[in-house]
N, CA, C and O atoms as a GROMACS GRO file, in nm:
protein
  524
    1UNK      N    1  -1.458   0.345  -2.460
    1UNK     CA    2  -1.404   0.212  -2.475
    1UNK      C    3  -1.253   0.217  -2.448
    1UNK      O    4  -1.193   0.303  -2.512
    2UNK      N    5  -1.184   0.144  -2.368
    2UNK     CA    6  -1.061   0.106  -2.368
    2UNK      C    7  -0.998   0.041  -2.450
    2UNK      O    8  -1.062  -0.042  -2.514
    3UNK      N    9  -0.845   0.055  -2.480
    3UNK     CA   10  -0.790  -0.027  -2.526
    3UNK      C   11  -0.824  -0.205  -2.537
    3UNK      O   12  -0.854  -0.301  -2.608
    4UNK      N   13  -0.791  -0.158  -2.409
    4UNK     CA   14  -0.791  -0.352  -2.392
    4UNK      C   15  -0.871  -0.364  -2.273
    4UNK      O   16  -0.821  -0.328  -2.167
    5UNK      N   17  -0.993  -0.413  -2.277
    5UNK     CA   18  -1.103  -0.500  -2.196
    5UNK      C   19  -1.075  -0.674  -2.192
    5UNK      O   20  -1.070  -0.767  -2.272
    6UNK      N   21  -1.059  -0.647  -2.025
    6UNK     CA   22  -1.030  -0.796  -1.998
    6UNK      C   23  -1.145  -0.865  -1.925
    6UNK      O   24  -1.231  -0.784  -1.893
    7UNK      N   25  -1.172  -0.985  -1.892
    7UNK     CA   26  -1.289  -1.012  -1.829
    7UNK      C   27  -1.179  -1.041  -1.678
    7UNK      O   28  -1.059  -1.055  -1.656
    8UNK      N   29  -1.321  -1.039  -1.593
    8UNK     CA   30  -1.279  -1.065  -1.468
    8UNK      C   31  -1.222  -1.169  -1.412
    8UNK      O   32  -1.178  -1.156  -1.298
    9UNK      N   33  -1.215  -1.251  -1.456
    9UNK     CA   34  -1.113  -1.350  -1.426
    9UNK      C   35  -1.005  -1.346  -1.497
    9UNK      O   36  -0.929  -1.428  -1.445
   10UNK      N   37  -0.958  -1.301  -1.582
   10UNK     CA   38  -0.842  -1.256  -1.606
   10UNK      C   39  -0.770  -1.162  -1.541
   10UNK      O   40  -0.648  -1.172  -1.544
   11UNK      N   41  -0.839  -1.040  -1.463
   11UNK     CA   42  -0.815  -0.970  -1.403
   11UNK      C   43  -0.776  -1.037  -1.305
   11UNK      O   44  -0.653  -1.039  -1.294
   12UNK      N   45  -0.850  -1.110  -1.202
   12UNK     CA   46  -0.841  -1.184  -1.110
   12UNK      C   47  -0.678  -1.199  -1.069
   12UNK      O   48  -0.606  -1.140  -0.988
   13UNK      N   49  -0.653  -1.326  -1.181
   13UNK     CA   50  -0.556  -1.390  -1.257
   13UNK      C   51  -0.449  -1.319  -1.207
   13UNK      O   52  -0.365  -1.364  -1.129
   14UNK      N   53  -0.453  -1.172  -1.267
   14UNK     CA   54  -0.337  -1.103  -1.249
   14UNK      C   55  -0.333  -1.032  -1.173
   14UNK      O   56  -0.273  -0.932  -1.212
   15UNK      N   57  -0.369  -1.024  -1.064
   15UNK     CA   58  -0.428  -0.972  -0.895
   15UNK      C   59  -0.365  -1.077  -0.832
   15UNK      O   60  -0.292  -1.056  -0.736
   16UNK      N   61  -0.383  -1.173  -0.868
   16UNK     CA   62  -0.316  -1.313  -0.769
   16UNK      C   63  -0.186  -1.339  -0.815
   16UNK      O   64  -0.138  -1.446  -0.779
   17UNK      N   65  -0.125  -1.272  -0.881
   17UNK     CA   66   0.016  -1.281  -0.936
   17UNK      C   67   0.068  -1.155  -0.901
   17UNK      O   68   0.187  -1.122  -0.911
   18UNK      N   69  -0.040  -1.073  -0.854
   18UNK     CA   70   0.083  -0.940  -0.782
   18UNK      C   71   0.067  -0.997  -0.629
   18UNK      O   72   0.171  -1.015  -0.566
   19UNK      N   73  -0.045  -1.025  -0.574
   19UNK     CA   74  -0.049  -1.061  -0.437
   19UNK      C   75   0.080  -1.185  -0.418
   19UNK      O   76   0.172  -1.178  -0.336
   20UNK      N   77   0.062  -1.265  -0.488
   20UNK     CA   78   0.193  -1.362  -0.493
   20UNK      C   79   0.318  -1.270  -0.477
   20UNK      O   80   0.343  -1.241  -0.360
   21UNK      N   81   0.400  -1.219  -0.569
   21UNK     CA   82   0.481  -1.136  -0.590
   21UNK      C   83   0.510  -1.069  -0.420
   21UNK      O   84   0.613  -1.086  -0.355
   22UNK      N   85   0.402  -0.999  -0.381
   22UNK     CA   86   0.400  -0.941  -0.265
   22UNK      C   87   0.459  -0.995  -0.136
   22UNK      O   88   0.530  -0.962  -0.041
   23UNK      N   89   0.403  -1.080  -0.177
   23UNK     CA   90   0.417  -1.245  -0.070
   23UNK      C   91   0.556  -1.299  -0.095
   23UNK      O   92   0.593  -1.380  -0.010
   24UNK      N   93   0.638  -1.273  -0.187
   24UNK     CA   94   0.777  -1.345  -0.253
   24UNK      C   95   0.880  -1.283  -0.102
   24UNK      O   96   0.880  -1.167  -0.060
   25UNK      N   97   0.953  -1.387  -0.050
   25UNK     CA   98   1.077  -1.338   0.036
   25UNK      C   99   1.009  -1.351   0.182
   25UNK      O  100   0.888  -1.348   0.205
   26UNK      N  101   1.133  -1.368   0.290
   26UNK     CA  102   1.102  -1.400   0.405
   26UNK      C  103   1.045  -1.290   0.464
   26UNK      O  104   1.030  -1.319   0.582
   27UNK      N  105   1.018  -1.213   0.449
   27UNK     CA  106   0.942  -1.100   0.522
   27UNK      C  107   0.794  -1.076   0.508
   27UNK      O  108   0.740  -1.152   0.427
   28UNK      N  109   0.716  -0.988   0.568
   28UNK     CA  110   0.566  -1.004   0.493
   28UNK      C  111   0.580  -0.843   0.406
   28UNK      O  112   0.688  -0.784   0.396
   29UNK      N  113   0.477  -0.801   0.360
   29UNK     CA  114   0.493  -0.730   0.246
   29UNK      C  115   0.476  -0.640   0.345
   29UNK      O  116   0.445  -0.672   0.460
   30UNK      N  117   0.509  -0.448   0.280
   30UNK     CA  118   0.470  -0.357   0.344
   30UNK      C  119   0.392  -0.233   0.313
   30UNK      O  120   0.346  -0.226   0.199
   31UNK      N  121   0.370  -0.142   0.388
   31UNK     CA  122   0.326  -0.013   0.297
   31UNK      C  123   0.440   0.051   0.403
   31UNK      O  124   0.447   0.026   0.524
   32UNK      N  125   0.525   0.138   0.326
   32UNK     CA  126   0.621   0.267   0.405
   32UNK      C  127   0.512   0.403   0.332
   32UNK      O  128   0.488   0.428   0.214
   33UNK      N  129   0.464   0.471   0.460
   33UNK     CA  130   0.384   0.622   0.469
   33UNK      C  131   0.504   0.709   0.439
   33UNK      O  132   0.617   0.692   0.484
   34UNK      N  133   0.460   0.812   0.349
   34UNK     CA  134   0.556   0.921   0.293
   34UNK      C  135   0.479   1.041   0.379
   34UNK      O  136   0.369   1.021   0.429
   35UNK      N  137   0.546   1.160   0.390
   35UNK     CA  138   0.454   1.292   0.384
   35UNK      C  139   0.518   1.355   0.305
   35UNK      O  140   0.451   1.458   0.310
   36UNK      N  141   0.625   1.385   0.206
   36UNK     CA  142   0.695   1.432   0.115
   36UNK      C  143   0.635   1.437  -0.011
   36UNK      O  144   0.537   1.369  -0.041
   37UNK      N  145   0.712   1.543  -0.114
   37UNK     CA  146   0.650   1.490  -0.270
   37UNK      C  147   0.716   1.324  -0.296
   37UNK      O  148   0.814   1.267  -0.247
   38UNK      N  149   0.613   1.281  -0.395
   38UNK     CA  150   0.633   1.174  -0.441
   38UNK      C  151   0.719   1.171  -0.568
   38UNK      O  152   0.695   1.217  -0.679
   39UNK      N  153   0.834   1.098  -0.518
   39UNK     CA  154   0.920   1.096  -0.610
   39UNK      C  155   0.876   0.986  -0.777
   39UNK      O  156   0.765   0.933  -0.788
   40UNK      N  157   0.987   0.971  -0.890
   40UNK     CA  158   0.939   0.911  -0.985
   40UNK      C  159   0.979   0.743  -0.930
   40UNK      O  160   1.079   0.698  -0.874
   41UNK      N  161   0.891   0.700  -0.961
   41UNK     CA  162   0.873   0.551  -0.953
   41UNK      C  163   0.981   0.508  -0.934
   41UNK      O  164   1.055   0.534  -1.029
   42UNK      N  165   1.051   0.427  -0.822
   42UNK     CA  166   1.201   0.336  -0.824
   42UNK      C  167   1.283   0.457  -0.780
   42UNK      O  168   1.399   0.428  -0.754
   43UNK      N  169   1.250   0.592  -0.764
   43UNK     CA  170   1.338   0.638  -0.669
   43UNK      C  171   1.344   0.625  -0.536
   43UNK      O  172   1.254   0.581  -0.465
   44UNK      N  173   1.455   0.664  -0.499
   44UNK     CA  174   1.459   0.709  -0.371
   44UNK      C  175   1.395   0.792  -0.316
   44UNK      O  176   1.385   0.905  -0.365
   45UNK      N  177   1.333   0.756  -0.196
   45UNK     CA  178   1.163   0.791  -0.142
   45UNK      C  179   1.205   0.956  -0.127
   45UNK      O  180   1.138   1.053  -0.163
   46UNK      N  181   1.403   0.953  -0.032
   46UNK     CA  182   1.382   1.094  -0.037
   46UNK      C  183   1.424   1.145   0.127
   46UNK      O  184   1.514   1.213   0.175
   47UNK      N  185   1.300   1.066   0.184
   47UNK     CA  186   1.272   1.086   0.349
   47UNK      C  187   1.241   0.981   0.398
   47UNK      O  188   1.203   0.894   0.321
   48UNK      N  189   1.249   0.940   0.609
   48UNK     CA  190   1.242   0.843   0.626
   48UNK      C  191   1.089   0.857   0.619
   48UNK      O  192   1.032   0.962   0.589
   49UNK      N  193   1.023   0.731   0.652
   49UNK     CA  194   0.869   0.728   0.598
   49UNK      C  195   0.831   0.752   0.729
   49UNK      O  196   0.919   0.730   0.812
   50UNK      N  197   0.710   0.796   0.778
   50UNK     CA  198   0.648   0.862   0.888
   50UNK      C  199   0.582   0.736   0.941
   50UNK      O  200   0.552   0.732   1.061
   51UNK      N  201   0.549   0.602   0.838
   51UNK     CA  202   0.532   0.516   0.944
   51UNK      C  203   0.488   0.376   0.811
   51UNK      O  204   0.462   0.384   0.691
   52UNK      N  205   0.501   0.230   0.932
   52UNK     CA  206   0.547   0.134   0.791
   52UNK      C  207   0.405   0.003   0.856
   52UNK      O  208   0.414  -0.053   0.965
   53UNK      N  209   0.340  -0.009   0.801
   53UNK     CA  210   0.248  -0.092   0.795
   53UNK      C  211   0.261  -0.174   0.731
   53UNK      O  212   0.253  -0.184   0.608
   54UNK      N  213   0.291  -0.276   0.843
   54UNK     CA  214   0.325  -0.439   0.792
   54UNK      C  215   0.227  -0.528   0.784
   54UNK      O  216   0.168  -0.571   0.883
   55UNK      N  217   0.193  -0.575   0.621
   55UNK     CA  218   0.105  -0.654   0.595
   55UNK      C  219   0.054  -0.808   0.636
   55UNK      O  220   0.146  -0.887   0.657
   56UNK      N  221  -0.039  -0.844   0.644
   56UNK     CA  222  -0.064  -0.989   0.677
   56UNK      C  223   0.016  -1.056   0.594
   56UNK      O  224   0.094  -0.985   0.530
   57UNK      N  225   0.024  -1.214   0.568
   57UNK     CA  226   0.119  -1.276   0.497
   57UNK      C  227   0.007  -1.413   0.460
   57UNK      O  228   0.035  -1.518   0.518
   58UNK      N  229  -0.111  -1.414   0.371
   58UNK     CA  230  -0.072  -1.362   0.270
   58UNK      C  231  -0.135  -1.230   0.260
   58UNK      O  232  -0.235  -1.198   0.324
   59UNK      N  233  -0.059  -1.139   0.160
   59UNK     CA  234  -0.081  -0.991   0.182
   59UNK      C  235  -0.218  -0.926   0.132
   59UNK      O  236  -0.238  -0.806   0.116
   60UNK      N  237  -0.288  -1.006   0.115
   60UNK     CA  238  -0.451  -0.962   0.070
   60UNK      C  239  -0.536  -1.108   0.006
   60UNK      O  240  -0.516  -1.230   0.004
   61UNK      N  241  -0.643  -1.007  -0.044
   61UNK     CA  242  -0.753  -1.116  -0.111
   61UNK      C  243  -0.789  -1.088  -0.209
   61UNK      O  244  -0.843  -0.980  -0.183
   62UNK      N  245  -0.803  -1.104  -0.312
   62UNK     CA  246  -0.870  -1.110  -0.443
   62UNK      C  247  -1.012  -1.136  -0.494
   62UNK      O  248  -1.050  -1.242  -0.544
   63UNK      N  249  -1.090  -1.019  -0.474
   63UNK     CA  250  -1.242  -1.101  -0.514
   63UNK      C  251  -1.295  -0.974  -0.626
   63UNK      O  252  -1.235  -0.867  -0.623
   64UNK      N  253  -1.388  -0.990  -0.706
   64UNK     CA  254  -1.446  -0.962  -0.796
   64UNK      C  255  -1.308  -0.859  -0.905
   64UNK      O  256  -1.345  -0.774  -0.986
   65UNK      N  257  -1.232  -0.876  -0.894
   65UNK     CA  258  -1.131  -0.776  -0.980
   65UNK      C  259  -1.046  -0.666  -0.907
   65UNK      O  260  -1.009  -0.562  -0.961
   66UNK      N  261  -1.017  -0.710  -0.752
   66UNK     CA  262  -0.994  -0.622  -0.664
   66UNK      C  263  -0.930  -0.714  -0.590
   66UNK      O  264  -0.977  -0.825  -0.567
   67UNK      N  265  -0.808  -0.670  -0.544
   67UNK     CA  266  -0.678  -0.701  -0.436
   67UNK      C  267  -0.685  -0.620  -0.327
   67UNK      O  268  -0.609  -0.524  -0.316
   68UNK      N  269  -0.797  -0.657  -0.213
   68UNK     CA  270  -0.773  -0.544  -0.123
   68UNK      C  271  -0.682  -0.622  -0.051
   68UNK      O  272  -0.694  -0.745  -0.049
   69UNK      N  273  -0.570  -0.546   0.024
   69UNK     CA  274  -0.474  -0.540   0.086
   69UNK      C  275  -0.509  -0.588   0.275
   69UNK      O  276  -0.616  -0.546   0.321
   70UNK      N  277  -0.439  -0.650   0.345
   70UNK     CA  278  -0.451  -0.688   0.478
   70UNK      C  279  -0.369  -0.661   0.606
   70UNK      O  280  -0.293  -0.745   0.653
   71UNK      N  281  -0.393  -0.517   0.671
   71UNK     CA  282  -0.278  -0.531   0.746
   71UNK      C  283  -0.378  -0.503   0.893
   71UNK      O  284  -0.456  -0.419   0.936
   72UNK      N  285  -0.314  -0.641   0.937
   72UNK     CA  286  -0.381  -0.648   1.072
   72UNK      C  287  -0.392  -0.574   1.167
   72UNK      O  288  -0.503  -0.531   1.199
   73UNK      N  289  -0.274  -0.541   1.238
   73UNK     CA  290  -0.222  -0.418   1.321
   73UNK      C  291  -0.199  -0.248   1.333
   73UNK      O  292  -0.195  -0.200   1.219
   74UNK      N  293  -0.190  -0.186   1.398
   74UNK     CA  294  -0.202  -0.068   1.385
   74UNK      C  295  -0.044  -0.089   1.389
   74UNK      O  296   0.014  -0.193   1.419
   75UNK      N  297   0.024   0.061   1.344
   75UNK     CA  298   0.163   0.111   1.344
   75UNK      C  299   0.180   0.203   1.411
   75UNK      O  300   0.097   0.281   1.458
   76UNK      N  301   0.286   0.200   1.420
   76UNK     CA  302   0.393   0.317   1.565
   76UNK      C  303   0.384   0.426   1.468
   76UNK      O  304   0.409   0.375   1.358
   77UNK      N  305   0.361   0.544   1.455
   77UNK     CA  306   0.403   0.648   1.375
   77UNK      C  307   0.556   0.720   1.413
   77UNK      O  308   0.583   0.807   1.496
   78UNK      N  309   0.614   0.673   1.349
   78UNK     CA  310   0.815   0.720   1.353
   78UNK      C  311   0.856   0.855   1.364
   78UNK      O  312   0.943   0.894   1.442
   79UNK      N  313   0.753   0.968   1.239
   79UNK     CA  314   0.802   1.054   1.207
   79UNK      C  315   0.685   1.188   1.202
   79UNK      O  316   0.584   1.171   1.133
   80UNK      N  317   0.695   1.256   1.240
   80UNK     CA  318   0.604   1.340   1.190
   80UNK      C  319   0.545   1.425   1.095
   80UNK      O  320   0.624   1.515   1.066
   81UNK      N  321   0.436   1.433   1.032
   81UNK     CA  322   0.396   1.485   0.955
   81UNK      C  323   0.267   1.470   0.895
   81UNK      O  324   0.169   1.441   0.964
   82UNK      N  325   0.261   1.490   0.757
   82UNK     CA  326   0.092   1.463   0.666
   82UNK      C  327   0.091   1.399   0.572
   82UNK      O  328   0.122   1.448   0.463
   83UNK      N  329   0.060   1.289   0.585
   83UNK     CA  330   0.057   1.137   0.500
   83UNK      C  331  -0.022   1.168   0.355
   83UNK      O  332  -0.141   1.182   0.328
   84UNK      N  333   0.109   1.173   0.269
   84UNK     CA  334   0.092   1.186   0.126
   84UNK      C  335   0.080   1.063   0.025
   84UNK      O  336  -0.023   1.023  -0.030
   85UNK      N  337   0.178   1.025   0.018
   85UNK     CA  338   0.174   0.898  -0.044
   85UNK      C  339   0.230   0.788   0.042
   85UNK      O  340   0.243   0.794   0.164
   86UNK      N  341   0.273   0.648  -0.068
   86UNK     CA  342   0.302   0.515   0.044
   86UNK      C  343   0.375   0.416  -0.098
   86UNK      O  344   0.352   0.397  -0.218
   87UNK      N  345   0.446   0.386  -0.021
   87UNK     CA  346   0.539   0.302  -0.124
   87UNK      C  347   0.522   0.120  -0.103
   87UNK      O  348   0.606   0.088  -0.018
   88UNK      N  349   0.479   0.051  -0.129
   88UNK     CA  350   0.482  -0.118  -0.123
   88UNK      C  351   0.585  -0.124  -0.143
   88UNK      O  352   0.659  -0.053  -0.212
   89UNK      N  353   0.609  -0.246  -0.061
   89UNK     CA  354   0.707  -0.302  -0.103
   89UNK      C  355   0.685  -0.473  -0.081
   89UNK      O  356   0.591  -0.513  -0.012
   90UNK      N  357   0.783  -0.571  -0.148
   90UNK     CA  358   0.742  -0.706  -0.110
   90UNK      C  359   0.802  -0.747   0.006
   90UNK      O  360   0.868  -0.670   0.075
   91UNK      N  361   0.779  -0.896   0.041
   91UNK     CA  362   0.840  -0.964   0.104
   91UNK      C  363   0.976  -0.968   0.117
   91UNK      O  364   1.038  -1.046   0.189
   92UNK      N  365   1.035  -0.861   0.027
   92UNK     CA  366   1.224  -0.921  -0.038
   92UNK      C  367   1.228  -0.779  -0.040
   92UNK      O  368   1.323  -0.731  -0.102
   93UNK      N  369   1.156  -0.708   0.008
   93UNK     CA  370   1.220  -0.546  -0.024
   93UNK      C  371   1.228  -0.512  -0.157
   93UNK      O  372   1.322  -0.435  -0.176
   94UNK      N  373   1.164  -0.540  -0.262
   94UNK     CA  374   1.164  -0.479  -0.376
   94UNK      C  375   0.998  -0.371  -0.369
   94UNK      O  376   0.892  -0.386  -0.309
   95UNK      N  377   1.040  -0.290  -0.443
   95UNK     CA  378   0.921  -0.197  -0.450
   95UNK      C  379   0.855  -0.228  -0.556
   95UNK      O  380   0.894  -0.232  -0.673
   96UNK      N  381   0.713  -0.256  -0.494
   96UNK     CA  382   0.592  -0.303  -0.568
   96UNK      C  383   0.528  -0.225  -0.694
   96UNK      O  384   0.510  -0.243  -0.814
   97UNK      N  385   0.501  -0.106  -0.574
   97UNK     CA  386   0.407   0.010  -0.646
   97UNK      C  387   0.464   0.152  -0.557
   97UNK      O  388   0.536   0.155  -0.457
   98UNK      N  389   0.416   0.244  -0.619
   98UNK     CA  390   0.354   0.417  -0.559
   98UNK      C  391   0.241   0.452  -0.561
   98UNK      O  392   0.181   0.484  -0.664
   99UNK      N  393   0.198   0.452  -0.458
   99UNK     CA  394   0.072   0.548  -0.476
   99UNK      C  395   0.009   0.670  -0.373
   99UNK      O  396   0.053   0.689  -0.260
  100UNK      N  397  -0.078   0.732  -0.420
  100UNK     CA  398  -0.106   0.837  -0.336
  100UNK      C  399  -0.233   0.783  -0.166
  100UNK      O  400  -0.305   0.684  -0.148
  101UNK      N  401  -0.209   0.883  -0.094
  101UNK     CA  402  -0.319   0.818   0.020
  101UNK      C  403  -0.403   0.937   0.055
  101UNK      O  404  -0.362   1.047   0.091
  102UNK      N  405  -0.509   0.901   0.040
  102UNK     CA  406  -0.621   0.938   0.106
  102UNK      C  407  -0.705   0.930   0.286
  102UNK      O  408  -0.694   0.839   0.368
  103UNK      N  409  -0.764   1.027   0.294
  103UNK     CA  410  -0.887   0.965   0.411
  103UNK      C  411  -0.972   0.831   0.338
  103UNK      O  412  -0.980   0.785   0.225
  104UNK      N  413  -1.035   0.794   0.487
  104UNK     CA  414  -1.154   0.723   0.398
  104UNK      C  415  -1.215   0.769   0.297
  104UNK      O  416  -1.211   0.730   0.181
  105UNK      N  417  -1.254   0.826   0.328
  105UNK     CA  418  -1.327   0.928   0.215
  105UNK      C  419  -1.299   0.960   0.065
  105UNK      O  420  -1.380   0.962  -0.028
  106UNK      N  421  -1.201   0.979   0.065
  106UNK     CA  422  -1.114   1.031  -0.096
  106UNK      C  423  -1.141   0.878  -0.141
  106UNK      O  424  -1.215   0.787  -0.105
  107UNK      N  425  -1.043   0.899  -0.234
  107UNK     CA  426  -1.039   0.787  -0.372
  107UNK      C  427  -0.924   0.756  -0.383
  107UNK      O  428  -0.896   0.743  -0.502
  108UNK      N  429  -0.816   0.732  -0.296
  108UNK     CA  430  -0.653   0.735  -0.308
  108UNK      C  431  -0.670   0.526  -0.328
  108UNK      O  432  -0.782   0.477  -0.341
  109UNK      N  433  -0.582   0.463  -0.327
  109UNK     CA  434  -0.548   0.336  -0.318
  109UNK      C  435  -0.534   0.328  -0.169
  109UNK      O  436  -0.601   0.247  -0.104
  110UNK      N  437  -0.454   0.408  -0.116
  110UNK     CA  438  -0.434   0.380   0.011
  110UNK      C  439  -0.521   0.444   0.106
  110UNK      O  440  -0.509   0.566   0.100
  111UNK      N  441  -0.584   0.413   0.172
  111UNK     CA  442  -0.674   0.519   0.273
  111UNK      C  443  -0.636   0.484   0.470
  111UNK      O  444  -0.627   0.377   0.530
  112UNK      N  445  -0.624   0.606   0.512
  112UNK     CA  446  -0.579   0.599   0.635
  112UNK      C  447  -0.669   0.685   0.732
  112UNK      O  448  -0.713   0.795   0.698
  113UNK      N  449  -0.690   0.634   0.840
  113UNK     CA  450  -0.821   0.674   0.941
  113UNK      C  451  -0.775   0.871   0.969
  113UNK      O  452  -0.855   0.961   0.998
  114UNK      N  453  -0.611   0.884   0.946
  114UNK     CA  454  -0.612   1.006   0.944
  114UNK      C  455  -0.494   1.058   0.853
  114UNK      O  456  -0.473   0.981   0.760
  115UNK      N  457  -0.437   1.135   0.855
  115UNK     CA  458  -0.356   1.183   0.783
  115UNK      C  459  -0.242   1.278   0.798
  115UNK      O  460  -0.136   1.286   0.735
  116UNK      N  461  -0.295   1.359   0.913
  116UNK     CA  462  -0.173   1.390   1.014
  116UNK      C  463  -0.130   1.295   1.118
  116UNK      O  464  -0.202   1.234   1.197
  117UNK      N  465   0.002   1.291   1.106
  117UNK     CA  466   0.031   1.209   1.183
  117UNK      C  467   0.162   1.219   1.267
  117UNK      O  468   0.272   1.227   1.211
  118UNK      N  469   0.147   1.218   1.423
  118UNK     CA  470   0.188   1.271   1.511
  118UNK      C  471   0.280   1.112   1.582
  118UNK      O  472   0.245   1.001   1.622
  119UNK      N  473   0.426   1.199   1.566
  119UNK     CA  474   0.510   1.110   1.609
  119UNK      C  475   0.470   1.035   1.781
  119UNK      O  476   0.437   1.093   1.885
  120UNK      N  477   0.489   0.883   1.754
  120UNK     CA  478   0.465   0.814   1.928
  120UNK      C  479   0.321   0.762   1.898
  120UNK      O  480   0.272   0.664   1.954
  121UNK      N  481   0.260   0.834   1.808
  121UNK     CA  482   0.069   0.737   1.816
  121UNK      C  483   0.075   0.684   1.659
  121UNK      O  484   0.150   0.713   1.566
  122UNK      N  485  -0.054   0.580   1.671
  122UNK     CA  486  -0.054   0.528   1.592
  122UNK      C  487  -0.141   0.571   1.487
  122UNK      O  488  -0.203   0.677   1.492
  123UNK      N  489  -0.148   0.482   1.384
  123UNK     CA  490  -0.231   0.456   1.194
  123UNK      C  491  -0.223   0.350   1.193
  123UNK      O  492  -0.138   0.283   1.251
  124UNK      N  493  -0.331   0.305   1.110
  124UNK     CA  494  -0.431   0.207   1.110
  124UNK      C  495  -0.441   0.265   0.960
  124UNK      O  496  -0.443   0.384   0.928
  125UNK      N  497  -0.448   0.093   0.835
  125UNK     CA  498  -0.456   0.116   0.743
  125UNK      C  499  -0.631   0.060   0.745
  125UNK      O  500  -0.674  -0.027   0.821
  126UNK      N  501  -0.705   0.131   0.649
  126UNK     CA  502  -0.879   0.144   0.674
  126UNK      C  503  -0.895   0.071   0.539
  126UNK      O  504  -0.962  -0.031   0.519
  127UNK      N  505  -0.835   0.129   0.464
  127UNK     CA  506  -0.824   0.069   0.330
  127UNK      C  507  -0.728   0.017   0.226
  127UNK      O  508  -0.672   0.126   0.216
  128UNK      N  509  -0.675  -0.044   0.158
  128UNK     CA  510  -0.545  -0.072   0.042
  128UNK      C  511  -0.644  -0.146  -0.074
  128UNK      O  512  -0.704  -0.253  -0.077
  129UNK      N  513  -0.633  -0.073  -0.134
  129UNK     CA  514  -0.681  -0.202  -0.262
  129UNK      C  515  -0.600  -0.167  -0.402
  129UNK      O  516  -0.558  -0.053  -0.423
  130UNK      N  517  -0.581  -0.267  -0.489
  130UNK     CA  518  -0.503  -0.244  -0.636
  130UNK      C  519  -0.629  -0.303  -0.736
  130UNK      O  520  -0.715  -0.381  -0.695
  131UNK      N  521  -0.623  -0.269  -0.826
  131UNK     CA  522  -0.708  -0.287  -0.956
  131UNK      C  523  -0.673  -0.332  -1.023
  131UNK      O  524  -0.738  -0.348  -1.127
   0.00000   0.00000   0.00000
């Protein structure tokens, strides 16, 4: 048993108030790809990000207790390396969240068709979802 059990529309609720949030400021929201350790929350990432996947606007959908994330386009990969984590950020450049990335396969928040990633080609986000 958890602490605190919410029902799903409350959850909802507060899925559509981070997707909002996301959505806040003239820009659309993002994911910046790390291959570095992941620093503590609100730091400085560290390194430039290996590549920045710019979200639809609005930046996802909300259905059964789940914010999966929308980014239409594939991305330029900037930098080279092996895609560790990924930093959100909003519309206004504030940082959302951290989290780690996965293949399809794994269980990360973020999932990407690959994970090495070779400067000049692209990534394609496969999956984003928040809970």
């Amino acid at each position: 048993m958890n602490d605190l059990d919410i029902g799903i529309e409350h959850r909802n609720a507060r899925l559509e108030g981070t997707r909002a949030f996301l959505d806040a400021g003239p820009a659309a929201a993002c994911l910046q790809i790390f291959g570095n350790d992941r620093p503590a929350f609100g730091q400085d990432a560290g390194t430039a990000p290996l590549a920045v996947l710019v979200l639809a606007k609005p930046s996802g959908v909300t259905i059964d207790g789940v914010l999966t994330l929308a980014a239409p386009d594939e991305a330029l990969i900037l930098v080279e390396g092996v895609a560790r984590w990924a930093r959100l950020l909003t519309g206004a450049g504030v940082i959302a969240a951290d989290c780690n990335v996965s293949l399809s396969t794994g269980t990360a928040p973020v999932r990407l068709s690959r994970l090495e990633l070779h400067r000049g080609g692209t990534t394609r986000l496969l999956l984003g979802v928040l809970r």
